[in-house]
N, C-alpha and C positions, 0 to 999 in steps of 0.2 A: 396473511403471511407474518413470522413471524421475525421479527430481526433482532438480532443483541447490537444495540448501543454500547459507545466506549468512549472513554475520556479520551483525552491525546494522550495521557499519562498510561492509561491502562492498555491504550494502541500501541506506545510506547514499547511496553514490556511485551508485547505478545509477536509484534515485528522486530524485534531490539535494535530499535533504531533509537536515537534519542529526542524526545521531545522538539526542543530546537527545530530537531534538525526537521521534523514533521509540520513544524510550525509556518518554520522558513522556508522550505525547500520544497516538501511535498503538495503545500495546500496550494489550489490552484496551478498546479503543472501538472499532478498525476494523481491527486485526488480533489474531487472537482463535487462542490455543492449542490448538493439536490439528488446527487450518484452515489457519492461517497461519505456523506456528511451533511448533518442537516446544522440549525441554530435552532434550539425548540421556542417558539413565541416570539421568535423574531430576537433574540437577545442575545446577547455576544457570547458565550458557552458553546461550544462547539461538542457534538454528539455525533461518533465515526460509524458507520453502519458496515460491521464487520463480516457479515458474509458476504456484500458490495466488493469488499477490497479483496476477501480470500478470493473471489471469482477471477477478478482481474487478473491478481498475482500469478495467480494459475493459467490464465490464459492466456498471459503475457510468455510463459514460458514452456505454455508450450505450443506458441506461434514460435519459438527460438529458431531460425536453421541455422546460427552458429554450433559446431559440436567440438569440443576438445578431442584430439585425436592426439596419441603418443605420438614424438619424432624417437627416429632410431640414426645412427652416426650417420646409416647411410642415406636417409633423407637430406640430409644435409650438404 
């Protein structure tokens, strides 16, 4: 199988999320090591395994059953 690897930085741009906040925020709450993300050689570099995370994204949204529906005056 084949996978494309990505920096944080290159995950960065392709989610445009920003770094940090991938660093901070996402590692370990919602992308999780070994799934989402390896360390090659055991070494503190971080490599994102990008169709791992398209998947999820995708399936995250389309388990959604919130759906935006217009209100009208009379809804209200």
């Amino acid at each position: 199988m084949n996978n494309t690897y990505l920096t944080t930085e290159q995950l960065a741009e392709k989610i445009h999320y920003n770094t940090r906040t991938i660093r901070n925020e996402l590692i370990d709450s919602c992308l999780f090591e070994g799934t989402h993300y390896i360390r090659p050689f055991g070494r503190r570099k971080i490599l994102f395994i990008w169709e791992k995370i398209e998947k999820d994204m995708l399936s995250l949204m389309e388990d959604s059953i919130a759906m935006p529906f217009a209100h009208t005056m009379e809804d209200v």
